[in-house]
DOTORLO-182319 format. One line per 8 residues: number of its first residue (from 1); their letters; for each residue x, y, z of N, C-alpha, C, CB. Coordinates in Angstrom, 2 decimals. Atoms other than C-alpha are relative to their C-alpha. Glycine has a CB too. Layout:
BEGIN
NUM	A	X:Y:Z:X:Y:Z:X:Y:Z:X:Y:Z; ... $
//
This chain:
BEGIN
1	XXXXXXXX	0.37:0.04:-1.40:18.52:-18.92:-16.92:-1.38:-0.67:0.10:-0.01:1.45:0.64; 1.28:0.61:0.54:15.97:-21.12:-16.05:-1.61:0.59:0.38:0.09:-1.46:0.50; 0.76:-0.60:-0.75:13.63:-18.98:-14.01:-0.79:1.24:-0.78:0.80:0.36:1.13; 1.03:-0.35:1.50:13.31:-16.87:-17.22:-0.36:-0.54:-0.81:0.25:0.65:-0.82; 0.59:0.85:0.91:12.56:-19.64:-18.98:-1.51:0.04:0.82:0.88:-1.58:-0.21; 0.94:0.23:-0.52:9.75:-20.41:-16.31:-1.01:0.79:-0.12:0.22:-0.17:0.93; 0.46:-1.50:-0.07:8.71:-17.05:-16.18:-0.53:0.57:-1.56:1.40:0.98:0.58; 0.61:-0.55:1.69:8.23:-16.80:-20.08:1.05:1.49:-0.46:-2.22:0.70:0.15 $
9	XXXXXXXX	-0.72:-1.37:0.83:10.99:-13.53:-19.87:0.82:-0.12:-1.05:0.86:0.80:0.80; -0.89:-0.07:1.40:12.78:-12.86:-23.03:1.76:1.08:0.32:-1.35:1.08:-1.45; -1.45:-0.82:-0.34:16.55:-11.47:-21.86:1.16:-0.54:-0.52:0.33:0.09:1.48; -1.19:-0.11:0.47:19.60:-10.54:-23.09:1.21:-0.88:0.84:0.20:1.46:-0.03; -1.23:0.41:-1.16:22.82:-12.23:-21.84:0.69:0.84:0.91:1.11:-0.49:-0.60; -0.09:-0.62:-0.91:23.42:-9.38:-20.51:-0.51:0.19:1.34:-0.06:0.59:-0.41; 0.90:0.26:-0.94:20.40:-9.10:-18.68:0.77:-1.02:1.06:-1.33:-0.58:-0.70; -0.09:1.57:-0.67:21.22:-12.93:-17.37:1.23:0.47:0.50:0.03:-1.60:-1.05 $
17	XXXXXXXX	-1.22:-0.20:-1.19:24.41:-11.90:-16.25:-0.15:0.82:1.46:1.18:0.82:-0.72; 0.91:-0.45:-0.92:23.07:-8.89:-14.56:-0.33:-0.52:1.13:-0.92:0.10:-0.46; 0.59:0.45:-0.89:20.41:-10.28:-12.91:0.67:-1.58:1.10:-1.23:-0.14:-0.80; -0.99:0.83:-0.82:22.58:-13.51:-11.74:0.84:0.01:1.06:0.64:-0.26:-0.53; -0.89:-0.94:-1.29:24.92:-11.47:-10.03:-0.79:0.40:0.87:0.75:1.35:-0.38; 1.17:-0.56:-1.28:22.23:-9.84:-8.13:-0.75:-0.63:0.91:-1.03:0.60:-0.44; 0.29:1.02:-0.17:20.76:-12.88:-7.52:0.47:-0.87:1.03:0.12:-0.34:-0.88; -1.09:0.46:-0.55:23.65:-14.53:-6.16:0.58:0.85:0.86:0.81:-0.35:-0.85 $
25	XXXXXXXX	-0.77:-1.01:-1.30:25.01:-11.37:-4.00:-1.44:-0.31:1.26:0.22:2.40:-0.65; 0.71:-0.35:-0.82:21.47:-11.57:-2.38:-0.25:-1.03:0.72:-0.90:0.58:-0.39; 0.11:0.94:-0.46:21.34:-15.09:-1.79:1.51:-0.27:1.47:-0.14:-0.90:-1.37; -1.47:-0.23:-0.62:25.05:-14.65:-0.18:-0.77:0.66:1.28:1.30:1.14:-1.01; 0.11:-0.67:-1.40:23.41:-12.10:2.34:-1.14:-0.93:0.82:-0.51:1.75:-0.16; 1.12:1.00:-1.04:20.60:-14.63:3.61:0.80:-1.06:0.28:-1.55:-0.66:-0.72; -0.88:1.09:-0.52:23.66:-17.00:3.94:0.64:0.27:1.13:0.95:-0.37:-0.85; -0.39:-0.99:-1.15:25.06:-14.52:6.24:-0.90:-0.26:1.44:-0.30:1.65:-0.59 $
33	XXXXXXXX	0.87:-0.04:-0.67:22.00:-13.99:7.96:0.01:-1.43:0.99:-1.09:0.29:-0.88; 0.75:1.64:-0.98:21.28:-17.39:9.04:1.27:-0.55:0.56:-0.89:-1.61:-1.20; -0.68:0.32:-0.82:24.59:-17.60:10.63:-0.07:0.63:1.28:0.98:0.03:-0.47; 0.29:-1.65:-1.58:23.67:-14.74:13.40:-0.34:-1.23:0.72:-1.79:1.79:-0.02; 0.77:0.77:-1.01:23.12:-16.58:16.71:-0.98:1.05:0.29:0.84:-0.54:1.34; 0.90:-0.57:-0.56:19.85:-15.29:17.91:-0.98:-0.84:0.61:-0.47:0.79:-0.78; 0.55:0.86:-1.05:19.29:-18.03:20.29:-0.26:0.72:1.12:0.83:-1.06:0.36; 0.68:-1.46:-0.94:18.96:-14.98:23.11:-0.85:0.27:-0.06:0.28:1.18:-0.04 $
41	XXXXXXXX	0.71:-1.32:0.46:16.96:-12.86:21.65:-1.29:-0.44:0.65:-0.09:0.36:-1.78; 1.17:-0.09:-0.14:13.61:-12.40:22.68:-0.56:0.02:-1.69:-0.27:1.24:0.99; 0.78:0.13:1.28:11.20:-12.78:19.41:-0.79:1.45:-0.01:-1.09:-1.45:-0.01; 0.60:-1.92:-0.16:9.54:-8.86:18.69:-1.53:-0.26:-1.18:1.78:1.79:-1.09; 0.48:-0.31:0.76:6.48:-8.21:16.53:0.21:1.26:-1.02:-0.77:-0.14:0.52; -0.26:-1.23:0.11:7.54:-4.71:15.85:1.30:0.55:0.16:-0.71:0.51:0.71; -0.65:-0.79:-0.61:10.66:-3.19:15.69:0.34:1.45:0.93:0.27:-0.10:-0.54; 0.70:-0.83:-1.00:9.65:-0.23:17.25:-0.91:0.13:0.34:0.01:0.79:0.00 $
49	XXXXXXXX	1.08:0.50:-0.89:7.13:0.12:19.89:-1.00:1.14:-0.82:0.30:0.15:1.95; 0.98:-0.76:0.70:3.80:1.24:17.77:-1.26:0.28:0.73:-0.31:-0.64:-1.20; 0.96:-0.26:-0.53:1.26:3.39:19.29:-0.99:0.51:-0.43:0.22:0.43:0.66; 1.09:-0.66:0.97:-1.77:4.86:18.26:0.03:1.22:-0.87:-1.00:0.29:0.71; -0.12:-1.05:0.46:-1.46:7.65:15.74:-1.06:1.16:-0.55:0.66:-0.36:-0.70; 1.46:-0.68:-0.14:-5.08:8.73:15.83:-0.55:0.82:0.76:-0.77:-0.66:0.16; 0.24:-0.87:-0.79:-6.18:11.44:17.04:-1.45:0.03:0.51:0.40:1.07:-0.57; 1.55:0.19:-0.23:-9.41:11.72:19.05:-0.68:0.58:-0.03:-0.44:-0.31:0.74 $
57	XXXXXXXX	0.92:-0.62:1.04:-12.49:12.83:17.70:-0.12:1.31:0.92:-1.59:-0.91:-0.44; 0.43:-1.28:-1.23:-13.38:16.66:18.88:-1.05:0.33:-0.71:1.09:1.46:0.38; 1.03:-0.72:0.22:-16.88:18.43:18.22:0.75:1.52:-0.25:-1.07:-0.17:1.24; -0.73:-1.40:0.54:-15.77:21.39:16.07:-1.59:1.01:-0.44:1.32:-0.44:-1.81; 1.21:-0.46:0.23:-17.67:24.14:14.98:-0.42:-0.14:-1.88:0.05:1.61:0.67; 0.77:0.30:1.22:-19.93:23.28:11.71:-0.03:1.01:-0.68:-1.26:-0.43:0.13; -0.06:-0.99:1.13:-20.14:24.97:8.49:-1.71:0.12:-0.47:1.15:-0.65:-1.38; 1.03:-0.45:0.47:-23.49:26.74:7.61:-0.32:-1.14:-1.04:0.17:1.40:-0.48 $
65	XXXXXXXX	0.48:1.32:0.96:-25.71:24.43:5.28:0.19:0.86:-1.35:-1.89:-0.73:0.28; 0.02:-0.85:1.19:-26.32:27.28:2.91:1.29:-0.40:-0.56:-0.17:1.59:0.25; -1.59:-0.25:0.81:-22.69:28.03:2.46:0.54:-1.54:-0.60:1.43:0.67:1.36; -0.31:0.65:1.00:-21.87:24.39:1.87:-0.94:-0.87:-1.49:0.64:-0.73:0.75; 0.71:0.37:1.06:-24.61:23.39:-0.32:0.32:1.58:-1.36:-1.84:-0.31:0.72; -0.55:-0.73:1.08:-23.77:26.61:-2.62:1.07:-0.49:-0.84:0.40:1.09:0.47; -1.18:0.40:1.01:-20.58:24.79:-3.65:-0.42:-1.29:-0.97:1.44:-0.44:0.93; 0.46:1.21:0.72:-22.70:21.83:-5.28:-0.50:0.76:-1.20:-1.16:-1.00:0.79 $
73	XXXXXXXX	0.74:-0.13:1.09:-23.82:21.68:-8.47:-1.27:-0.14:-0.24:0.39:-0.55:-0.64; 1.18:0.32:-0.27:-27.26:20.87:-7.92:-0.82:-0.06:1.69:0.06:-1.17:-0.66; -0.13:-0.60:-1.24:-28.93:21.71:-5.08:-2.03:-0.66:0.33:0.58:2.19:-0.12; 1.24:0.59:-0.41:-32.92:19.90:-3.83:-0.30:-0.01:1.41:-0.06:-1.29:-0.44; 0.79:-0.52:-1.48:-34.97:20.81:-0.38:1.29:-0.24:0.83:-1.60:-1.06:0.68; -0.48:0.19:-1.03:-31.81:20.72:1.38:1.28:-1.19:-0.05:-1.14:-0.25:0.81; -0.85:1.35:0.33:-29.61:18.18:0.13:0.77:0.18:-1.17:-0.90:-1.28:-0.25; -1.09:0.49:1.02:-27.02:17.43:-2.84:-1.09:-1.15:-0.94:1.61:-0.90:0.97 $
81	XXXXXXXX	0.77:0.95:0.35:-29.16:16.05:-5.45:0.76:-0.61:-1.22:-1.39:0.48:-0.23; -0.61:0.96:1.06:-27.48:13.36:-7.31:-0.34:-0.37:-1.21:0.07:-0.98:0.37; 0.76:0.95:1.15:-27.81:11.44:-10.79:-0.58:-1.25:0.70:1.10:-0.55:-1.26; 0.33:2.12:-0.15:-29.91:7.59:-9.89:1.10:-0.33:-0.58:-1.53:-1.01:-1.03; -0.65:0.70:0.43:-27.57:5.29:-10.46:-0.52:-1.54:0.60:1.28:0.53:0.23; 0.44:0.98:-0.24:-29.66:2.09:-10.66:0.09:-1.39:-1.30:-1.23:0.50:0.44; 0.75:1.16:0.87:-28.84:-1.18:-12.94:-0.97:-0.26:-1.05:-0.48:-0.56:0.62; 1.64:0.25:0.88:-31.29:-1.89:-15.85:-0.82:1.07:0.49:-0.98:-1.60:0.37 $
89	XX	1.74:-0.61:0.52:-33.83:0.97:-15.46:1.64:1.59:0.24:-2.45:-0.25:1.77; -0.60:-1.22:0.14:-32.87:4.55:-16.62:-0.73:1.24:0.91:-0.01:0.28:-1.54 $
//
């Protein structure tokens, strides 16, 4: 097949049969296809009509600082204190 030749794949004749067939059934259905009149049709972006699935923001109530800074591993005036992570200098 030459497309595994192109491709560099290494397959069995099996394979090549295989994939041939599959190949060939799928090419068959875009032969299909392109007989449909769909000179009518309107043109769609979307088959179904897509609306926003976002929900909008609400002011909830906040979690104590304490309580979530307790779950860190390291803990500085108030903050999450990280490793530097800077390039060339340690």
């Amino acid at each position: 097949m030459r497309m595994a030749r192109l491709a560099r794949l290494e397959l069995s004749e099996e394979e090549i049969e295989l994939y041939l067939r599959d190949l060939n059934g799928f090419l068959a259905s875009g032969r299909k296809l392109q007989q449909v009149d769909v000179g009518g049709l309107a043109g769609t972006s979307h088959a179904l009509t897509v609306g926003t699935v976002l929900r909008p923001d609400q002011v909830g109530e906040s979690l104590p600082q304490a309580a979530v800074l307790a779950e860190g591993p390291e803990v500085m005036d108030g903050y999450f204190k990280v490793p530097r992570i800077v390039e060339g200098q340690e």
